[in-house]
N, C-alpha and C positions, 0 to 999 in steps of 0.2 A: 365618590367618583369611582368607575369602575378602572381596574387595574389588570392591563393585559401584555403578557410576557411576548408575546408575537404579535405583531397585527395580524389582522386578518387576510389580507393580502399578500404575506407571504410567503414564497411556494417553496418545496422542497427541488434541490437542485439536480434537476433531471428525472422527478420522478412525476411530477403535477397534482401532488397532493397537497391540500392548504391545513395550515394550521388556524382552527377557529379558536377563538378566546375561550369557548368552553373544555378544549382541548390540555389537561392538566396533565397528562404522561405520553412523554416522548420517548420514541425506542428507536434507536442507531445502533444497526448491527450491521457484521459485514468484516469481509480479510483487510478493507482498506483504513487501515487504523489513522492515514493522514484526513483524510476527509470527514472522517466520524470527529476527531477531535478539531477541525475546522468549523465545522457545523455545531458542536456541543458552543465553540466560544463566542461563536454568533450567536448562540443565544442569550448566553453570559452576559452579553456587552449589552443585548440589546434591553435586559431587566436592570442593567445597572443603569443604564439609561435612563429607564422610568420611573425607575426609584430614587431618591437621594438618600433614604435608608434603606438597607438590604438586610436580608437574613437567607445566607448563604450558606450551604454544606456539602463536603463532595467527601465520597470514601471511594479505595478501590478495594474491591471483595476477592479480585484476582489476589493480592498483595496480604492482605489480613483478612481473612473470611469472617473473624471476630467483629469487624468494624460494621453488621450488619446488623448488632444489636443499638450500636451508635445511631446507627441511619431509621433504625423502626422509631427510636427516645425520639431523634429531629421530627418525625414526620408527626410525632404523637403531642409536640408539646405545642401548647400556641405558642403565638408571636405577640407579643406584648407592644409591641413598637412598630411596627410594618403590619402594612396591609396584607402582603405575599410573603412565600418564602421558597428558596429554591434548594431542590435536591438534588446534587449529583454524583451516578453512581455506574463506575467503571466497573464491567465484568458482573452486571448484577446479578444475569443465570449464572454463575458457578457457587452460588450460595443454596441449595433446596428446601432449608429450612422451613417447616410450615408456617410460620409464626411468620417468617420474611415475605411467603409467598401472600399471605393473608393481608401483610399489613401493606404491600405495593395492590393489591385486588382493591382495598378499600379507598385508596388514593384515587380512583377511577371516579367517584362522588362524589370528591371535593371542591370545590371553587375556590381556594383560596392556597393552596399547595403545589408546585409547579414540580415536579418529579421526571429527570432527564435521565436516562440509562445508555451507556454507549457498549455494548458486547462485540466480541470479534465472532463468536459462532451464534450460527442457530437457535432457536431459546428450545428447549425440551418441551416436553407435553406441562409440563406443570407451570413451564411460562407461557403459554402458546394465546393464554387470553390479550401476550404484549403484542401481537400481531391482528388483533380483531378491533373493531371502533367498541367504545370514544378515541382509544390506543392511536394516538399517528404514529405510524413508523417509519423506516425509510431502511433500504439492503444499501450498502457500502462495501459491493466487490470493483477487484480493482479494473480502473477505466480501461475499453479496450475499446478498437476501430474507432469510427467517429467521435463517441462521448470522451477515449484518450486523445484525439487532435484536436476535440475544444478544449480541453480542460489545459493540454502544452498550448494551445496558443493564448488562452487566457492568463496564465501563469507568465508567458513569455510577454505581454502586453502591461502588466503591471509591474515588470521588469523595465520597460520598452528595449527590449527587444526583440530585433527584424530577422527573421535570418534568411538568406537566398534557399531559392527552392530548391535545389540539391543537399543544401546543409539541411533544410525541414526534413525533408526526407529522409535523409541521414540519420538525423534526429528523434524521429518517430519511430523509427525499426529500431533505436538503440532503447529508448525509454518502454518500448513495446517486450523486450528481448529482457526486460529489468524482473524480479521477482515481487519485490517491494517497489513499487513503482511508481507513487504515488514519493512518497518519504523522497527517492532517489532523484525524483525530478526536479522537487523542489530547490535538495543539493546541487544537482547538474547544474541548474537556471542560475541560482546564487553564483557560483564558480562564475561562470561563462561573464553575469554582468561585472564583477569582481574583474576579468582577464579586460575590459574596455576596448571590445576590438570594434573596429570600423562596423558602421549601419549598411546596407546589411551583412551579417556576417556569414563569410562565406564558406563553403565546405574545408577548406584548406585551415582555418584557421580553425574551426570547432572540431577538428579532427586531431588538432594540435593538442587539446585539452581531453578530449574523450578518446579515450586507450580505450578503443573497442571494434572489433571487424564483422560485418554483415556475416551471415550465414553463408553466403551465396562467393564473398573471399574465400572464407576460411576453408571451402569444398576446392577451389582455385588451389589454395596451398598445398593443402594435400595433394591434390594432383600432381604441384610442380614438385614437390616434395620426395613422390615417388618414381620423377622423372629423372633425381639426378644421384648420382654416386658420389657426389664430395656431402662429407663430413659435417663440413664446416660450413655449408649452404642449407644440408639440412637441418644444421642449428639455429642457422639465424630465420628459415622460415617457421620453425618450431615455436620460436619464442615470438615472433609474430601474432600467429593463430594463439597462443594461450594468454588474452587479455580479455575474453570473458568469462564468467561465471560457471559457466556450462561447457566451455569450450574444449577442457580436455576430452571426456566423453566424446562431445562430437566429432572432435580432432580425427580422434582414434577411429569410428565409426565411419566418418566419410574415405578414411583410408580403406578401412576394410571393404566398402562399396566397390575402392574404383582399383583393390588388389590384383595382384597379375602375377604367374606364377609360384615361385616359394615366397613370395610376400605373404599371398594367401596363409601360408602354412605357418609364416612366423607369428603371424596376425593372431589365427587362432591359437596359436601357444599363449600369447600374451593374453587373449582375452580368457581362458582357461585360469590363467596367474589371477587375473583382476577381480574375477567372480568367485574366486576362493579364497581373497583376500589375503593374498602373498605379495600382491603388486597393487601401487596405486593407475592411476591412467597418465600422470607425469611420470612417474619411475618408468612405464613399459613404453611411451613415448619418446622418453629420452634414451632406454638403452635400445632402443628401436634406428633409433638414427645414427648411435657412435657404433654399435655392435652390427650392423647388417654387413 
């Protein structure tokens, strides 16, 4: 009976390339580390499926680079008891060894060895035969514009959750505006259905849980920020704008945009402090607002 770790039928997710049964190395690379290792365990599940015995091996070469003379022994020994056997192997380009690279080249011939590779970067010239056929590959950068609104709504759908269009909205500029974006969304979504707010959920309420201000606020702040002389107003719009990631830098910058006489001049002293790394962009922000 022949034994196949994928059917035929199916497809890589957003990219339209099939995996055929004579397709024995996979290559998932890419910054989106949540989706490469969503995809590696769909395939996991789906060989353990087919099999009732398995012969399974996974090393990471990011972690022990040593472990890649373990993964050449797995690939070289048969299998006594199973028809198949599966490989897998995190970070496999950061190993260049000839002998590694030789012995994943010869895996290309086999029929009976399933060899899955998930990398975050690029593969070198000495991997570059993992990006050419019989090789299926697939890039895992993270989801932006349309491919990120399906991927939040389908994440939010096997949550069931609805959220009003405002809160979507909301929602997409915030997970858009993330670094790690994929990893954080997952976080976000778990939180929110954890919080059990009412279907659908509306902006006020997901705004409750996400400590995070549009870009398009936080320029808002600034402005009123540099509009008033108390103290103690421009503390508390201060600590407003600084609940994102990026948000001191910007903070500081949408100020300097919309500066107006010796603001100008303080501006630049601070940013002078910042790039010679005497000030952070919270230290020249805060004594920005108690000291003017």
């Amino acid at each position: 009976m022949q034994n196949r770790l994928i059917p035929s039928h199916t497809s890589f997710e957003g990219g339209g390339a099939l995996f055929y049964t004579y397709s024995v190395i996979i290559y998932l690379y890419g910054s989106d580390s949540y989706r490469r290792h969503k995809k590696t365990q769909e395939f996991i599940s789906e060989y353990r499926r087919k099999n009732q015995v398995i012969d399974l091996y996974g090393v990471d070469l990011g972690h022990d680079s040593v472990d890649w003379t373990r993964a050449k022994n797995f690939l070289s020994q048969p299998s006594m008891f199973v028809e198949s056997k599966v490989l897998i192997v995190k970070d496999g380009g950061s190993v260049d060894e000839p002998e590694w690279v030789s012995a994943l080249k010869a895996e290309i011939k086999t029929t009976k060895t399933f060899v899955i590779i998930s990398d975050e970067d690029k593969p070198t010239k000495k991997f570059s035969f993992l990006l050419k056929d019989p090789v299926k590959s697939q890039l895992f950068d993270y989801p932006d514009g349309r491919l990120l609104e399906s991927f939040i709504k389908k994440e939010s759908f096997i949550r069931n959750l609805v959220f009003a269009p405002e809160a979507e909205r909301f929602f997409f500029e915030y997970v858009q505006s993330l670094e790690n974006r994929s990893w954080m969304l997952i976080n976000e979504l778990d939180k929110i259905s954890l919080a059990n707010f009412s279907q659908p959920i509306t902006l006020l309420d997901l705004r409750s849980l996400v400590q995070w201000l549009p870009r398009s606020e936080v320029f808002g702040l600034a402005r009123e920020f540099l509009g008033t002389s108390q103290v103690s107003k421009k503390l508390c719009l201060l600590e407003q704008a600084l609940v994102q990631g990026d948000a001191p830098a910007y903070i500081f910058n949408s100020m300097a945009y919309q500066a107006r006489s010796n603001d100008i001049n303080l501006l630049a002293d601070y940013d002078i402090s910042i790039k010679s790394g005497s000030l952070e962009y919270e230290e020249a922000l805060t004594d920005f607002a108690i000291g003017k």
